[in-house]
C-alpha positions as CSV (number, residue, x, y, z in Angstrom):
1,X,16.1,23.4,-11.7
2,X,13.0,25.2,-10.4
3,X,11.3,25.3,-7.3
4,X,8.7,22.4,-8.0
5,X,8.3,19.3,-9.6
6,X,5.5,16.7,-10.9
7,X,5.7,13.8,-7.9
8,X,4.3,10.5,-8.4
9,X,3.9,7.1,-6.2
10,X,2.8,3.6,-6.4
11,X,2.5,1.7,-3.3
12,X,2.6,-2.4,-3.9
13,X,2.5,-3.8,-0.7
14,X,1.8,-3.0,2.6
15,X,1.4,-4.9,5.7
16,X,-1.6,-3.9,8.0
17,X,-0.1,-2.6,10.7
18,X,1.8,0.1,8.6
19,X,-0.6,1.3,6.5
20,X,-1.3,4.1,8.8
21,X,2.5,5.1,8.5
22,X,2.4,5.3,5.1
23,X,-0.7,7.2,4.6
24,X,0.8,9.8,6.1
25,X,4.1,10.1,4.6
26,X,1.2,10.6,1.1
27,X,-0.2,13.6,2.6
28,X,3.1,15.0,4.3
29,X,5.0,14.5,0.8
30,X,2.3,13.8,-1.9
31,X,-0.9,15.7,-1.1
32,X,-3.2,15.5,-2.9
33,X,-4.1,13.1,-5.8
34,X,-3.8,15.6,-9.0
35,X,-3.9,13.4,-11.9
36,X,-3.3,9.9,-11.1
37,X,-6.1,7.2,-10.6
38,X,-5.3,6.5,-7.0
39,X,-8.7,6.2,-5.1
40,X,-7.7,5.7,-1.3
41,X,-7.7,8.2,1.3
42,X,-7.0,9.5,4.4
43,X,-7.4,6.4,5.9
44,X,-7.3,3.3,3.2
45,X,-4.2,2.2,1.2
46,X,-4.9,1.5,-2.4
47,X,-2.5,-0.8,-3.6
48,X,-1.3,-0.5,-7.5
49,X,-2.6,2.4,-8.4
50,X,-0.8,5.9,-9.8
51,X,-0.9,9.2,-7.1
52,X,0.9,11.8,-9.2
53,X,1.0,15.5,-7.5
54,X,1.7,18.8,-8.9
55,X,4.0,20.8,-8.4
56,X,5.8,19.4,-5.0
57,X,9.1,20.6,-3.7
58,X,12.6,19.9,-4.9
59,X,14.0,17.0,-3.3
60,X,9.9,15.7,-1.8
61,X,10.6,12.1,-3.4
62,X,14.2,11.5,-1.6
63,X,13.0,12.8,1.7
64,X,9.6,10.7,1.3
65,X,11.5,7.7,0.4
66,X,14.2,8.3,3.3
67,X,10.5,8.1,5.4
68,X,9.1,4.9,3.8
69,X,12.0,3.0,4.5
70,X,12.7,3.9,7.9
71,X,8.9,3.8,8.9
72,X,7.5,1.3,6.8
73,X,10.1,-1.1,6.1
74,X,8.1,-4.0,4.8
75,X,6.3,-1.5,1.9
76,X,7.3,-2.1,-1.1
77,X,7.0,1.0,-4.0
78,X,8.1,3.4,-6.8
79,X,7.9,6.7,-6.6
80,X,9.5,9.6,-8.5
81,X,9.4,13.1,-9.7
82,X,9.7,14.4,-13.6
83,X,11.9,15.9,-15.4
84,X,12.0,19.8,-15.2
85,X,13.8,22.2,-17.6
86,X,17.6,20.6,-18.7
87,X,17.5,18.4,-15.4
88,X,16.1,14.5,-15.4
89,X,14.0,13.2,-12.9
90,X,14.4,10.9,-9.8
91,X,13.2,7.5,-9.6
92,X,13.2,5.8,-6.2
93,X,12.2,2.1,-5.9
94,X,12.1,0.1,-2.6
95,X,11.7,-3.7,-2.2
96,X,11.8,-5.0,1.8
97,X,14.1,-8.4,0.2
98,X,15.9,-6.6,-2.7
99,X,16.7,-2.9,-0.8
100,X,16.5,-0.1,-2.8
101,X,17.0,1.4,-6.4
102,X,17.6,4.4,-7.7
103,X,18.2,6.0,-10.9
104,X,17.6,9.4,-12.9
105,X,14.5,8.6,-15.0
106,X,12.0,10.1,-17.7
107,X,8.0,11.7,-17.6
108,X,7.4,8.4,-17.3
109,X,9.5,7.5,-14.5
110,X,11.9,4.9,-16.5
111,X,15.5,4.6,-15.2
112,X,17.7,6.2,-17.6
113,X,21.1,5.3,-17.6
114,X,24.8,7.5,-19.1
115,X,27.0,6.1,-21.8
116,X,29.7,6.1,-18.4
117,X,26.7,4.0,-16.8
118,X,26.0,1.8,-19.4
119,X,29.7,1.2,-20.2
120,X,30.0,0.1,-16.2
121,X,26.7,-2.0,-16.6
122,X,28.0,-4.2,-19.8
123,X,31.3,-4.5,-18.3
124,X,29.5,-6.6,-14.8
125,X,30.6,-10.7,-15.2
126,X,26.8,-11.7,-14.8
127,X,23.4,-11.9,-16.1
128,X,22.2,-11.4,-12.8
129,X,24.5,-8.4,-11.8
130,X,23.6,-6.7,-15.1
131,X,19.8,-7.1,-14.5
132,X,20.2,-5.8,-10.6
133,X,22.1,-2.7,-12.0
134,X,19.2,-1.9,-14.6
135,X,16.4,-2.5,-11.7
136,X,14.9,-5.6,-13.8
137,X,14.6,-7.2,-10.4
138,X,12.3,-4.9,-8.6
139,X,10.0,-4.8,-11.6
140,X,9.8,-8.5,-11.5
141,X,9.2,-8.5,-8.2
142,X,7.1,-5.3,-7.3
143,X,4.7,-7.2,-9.6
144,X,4.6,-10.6,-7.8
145,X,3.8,-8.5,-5.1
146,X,1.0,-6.9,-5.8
147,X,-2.5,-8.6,-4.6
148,X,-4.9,-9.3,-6.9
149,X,-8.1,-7.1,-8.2
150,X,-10.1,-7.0,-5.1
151,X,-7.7,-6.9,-2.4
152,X,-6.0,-4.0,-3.3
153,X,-7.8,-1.4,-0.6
154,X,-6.2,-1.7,2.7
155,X,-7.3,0.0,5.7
156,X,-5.5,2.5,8.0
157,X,-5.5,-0.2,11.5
158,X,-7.6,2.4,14.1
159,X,-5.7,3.8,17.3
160,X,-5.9,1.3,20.6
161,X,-7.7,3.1,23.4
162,X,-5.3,2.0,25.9
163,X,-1.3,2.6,24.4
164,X,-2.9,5.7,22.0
165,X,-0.8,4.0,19.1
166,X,-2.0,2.4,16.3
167,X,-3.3,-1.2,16.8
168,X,-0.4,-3.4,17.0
169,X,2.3,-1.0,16.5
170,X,3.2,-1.0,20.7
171,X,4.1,-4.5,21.8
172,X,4.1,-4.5,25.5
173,X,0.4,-3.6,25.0
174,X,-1.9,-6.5,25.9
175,X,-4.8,-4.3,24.8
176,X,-4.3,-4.4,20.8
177,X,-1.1,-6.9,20.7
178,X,-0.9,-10.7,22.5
179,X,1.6,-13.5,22.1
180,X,0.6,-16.7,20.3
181,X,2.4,-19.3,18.1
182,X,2.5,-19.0,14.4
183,X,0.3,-21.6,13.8
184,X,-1.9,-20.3,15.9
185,X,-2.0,-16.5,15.0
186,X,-2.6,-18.1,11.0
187,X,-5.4,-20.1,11.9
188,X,-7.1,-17.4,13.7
189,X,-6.2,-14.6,10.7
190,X,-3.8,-12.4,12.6
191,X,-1.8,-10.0,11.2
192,X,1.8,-11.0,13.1
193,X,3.6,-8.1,13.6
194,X,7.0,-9.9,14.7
195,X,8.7,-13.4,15.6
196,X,10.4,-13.8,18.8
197,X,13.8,-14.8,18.3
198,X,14.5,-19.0,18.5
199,X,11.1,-20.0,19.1
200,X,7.4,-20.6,17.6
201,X,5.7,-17.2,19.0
202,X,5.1,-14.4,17.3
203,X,3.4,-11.0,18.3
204,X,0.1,-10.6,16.7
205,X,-3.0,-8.2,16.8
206,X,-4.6,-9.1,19.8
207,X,-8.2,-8.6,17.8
208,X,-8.7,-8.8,14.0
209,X,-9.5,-5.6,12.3
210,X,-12.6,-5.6,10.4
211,X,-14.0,-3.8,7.9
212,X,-17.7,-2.9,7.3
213,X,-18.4,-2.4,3.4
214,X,-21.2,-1.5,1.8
215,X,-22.8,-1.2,-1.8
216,X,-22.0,1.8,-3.0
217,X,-24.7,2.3,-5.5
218,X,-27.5,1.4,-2.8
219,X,-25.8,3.7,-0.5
220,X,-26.2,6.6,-3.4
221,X,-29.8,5.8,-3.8
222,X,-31.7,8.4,-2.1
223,X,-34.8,6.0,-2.8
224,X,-33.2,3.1,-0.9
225,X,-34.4,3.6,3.3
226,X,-31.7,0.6,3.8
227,X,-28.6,0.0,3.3
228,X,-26.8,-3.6,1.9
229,X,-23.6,-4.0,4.1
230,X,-21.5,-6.4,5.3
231,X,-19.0,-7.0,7.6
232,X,-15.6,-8.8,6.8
233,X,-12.9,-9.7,9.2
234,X,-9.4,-9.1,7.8
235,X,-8.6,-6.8,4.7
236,X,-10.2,-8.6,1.5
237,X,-13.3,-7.3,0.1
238,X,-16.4,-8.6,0.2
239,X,-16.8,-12.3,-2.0
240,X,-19.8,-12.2,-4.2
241,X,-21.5,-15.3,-1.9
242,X,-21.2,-12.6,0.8
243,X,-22.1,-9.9,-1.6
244,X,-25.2,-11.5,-2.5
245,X,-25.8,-11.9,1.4
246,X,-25.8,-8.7,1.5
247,X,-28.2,-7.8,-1.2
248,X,-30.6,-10.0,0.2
249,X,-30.6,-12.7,-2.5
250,X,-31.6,-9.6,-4.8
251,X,-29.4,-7.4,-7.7
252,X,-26.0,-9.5,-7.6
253,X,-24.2,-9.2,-10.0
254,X,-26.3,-6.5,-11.8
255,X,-23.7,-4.1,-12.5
256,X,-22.2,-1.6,-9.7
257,X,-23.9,-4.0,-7.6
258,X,-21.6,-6.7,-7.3
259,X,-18.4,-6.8,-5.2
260,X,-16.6,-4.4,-7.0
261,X,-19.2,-2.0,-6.3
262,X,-18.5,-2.9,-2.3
263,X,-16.6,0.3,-0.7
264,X,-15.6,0.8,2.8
265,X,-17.8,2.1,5.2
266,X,-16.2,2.0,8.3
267,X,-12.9,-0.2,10.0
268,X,-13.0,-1.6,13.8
269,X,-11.0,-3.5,15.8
């Protein structure tokens, strides 16, 4: 087998607090986007879509995987590499409730299974034992997971000025974490980050990220001296009543200028 393979990645979910975690296991193992249609970055998570790289190293998508699950447990994704010369590809496939899967695999990153395989598959006494062994259940369930159009863009949380970490990711930190009960960290749209054991309270992010987004085609206009944003608290985009806020009463829903024309501008705690 050569030197380098064709990688690809597909991140379904993600919760906030380790987004940043898994942005960086992309670059370190991924790079950059060569021919799929992801369209994060650096510091945004876009959820569904396709990062394929060229030519990464041997053995990039085991090690990356090895990463995700040890740093982002509660990510779910596929990723694999291609097919090179006589050899089959590698598919890797993580669910934080089902585990993980893993299976040689085609270009198109399809488990691919040996007549010794097969033969071991048909002779399980279940249904659902033959389906777990063919990796039905994580398509079934990668694709409950992943949020609808819209909410698919999540942002990198920013670092806490007092711990240095990430927002949320050091407990003990009553800068960017705090303790509050369930019901109250939902009502309030926290992200909690953890239950204590036996009881009500969970840890939370002590202040909800939010996210300023703007309309991109405004933004472009070199004619425009202003700018439409607005500011969300939370990770969903921008609803077309806040849209249309933003525009000033004037071009929603005109094309681009709706909320899927909305990109983001900048994330705060």
């Amino acid at each position: 087998m050569g030197d380098t393979v064709n990688a690809n990645i597909t991140i379904y979910y993600c919760p906030p607090e380790q987004v940043k975690a898994v942005l960086g296991i992309i670059e370190e193992y991924f790079g950059g986007n060569d021919y799929g249609n992801y369209g994060g970055s650096d510091t945004v998570l876009e959820l569904g879509a396709h990062l394929g790289a060229w030519d990464v190293s041997v053995g990039n998508v085991d090690e990356a995987s090895s990463a995700l699950m040890n740093l982002a447990p509660g990510a779910a994704w596929v990723a694999y590499d291609e097919p090179k010369y006589e050899w089959m590809g590698s598919l890797e496939v993580y669910h934080p409730l089902l585990g993980h899967f893993g299976a040689l695999c085609d270009a198109d990153g399809q488990a691919q299974f040996d007549v010794n395989k097969v033969e071991k598959i048909v002779a399980l006494e279940t249904h659902e034992e033959r389906r777990r062994a063919l990796g039905l259940d994580w398509d079934d369930a990668l694709a409950d997971l992943l949020p609808p159009e819209g909410q698919r863009l999540l942002p990198a949380l920013p670092d806490c000025p007092t711990c240095g970490d990430w927002w949320g990711e050091t407990k003990g930190c009553k800068t960017c974490t705090e303790v509050l009960t369930e019901k109250e960290a939902k009502a309030q749209f926290r992200v909690i980050l953890d239950h204590l054991p036996d009881s009500d309270l969970c840890y939370v992010i002590a202040r909800p990220s939010a996210i300023v987004w703007e309309c991109a085609t405004c933004a472009d206009a070199s004619t425009l001296s202003h700018r439409h944003e607005v500011k969300v608290i939370g990770f969903a985009q921008p609803t077309e009543a806040e849209t249309h806020k933003a525009h000033h009463g004037f071009e929603i829903g005109v094309g681009s200028h709706g909320p899927e024309g909305m990109r983001i501008k900048e994330v705060s705690a």
